[in-house]
C-alpha positions as CSV (number, residue, x, y, z in Angstrom):
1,X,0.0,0.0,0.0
2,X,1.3,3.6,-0.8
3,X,-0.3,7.1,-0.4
4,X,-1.4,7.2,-3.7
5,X,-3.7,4.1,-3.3
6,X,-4.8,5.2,-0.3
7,X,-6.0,8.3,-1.9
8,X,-7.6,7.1,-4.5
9,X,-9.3,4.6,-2.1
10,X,-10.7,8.3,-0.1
11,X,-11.9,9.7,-3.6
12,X,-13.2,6.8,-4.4
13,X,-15.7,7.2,-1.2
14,X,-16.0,10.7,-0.7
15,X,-15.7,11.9,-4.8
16,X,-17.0,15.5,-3.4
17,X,-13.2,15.9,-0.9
18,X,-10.1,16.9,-1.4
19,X,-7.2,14.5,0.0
20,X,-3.9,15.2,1.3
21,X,-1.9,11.8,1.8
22,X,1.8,11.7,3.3
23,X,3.0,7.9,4.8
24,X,4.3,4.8,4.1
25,X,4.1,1.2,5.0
26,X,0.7,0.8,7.1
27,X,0.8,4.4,8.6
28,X,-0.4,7.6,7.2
29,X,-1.3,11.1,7.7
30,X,-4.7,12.2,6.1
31,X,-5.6,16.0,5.3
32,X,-9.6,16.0,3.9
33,X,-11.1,18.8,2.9
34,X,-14.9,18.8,1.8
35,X,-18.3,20.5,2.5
36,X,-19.5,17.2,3.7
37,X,-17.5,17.1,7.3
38,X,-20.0,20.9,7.6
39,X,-21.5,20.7,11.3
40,X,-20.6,17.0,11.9
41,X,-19.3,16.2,15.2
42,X,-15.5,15.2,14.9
43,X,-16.3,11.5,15.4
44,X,-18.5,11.6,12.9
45,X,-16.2,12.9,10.6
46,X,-13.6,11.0,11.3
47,X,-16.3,7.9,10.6
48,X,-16.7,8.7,6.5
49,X,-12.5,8.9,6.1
50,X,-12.4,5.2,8.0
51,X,-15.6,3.9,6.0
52,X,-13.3,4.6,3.0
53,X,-10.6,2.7,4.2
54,X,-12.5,0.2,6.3
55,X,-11.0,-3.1,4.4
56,X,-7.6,-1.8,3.8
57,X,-7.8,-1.5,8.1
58,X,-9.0,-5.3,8.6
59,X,-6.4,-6.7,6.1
60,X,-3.2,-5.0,8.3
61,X,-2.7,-3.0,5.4
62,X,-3.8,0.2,7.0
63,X,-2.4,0.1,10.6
64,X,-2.2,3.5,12.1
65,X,-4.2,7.0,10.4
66,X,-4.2,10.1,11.5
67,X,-7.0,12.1,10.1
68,X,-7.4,16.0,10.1
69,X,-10.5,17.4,8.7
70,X,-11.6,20.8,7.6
71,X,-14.3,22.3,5.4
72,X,-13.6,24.7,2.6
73,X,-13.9,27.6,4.5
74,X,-11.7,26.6,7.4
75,X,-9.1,24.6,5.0
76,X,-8.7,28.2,3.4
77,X,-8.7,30.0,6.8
78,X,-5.9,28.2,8.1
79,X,-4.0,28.2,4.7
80,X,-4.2,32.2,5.1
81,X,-4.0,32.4,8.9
């Protein structure tokens, strides 16, 4: 497993997101951006980016994620802050 598949594996599930992918091996870090994660509660958010990789985690091929998730606005808020 590399980044790349593991971001095509997020588009895959949330088309409507932009993905950020850095890692190797099992482990990665996850940046997703979308108007979908809009007033959901952070579990709940972090619940759509695991659905996507939901297999890849019961196979050992995805060990460890860390997931960071923003919305348009506050993706561009942060980028200019």
């Amino acid at each position: 497993m590399d980044a790349a598949t593991v971001k095509q594996l997020l588009q895959n599930h949330l088309d409507d997101c932009e993905f950020h992918v850095q890692g190797e091996g099992n482990h990665y870090d996850i940046i997703a951006i979308g108007d979908v994660f809009e007033g959901l509660r952070p579990v709940q958010k972090q619940q759509l980016v695991y659905g996507a990789l939901k297999e890849c985690i019961a196979d050992g091929s995805v060990h460890a994620v860390n997931i960071r998730t923003f919305t348009p606005e506050q993706w561009q808020a942060r980028s200019n802050g």
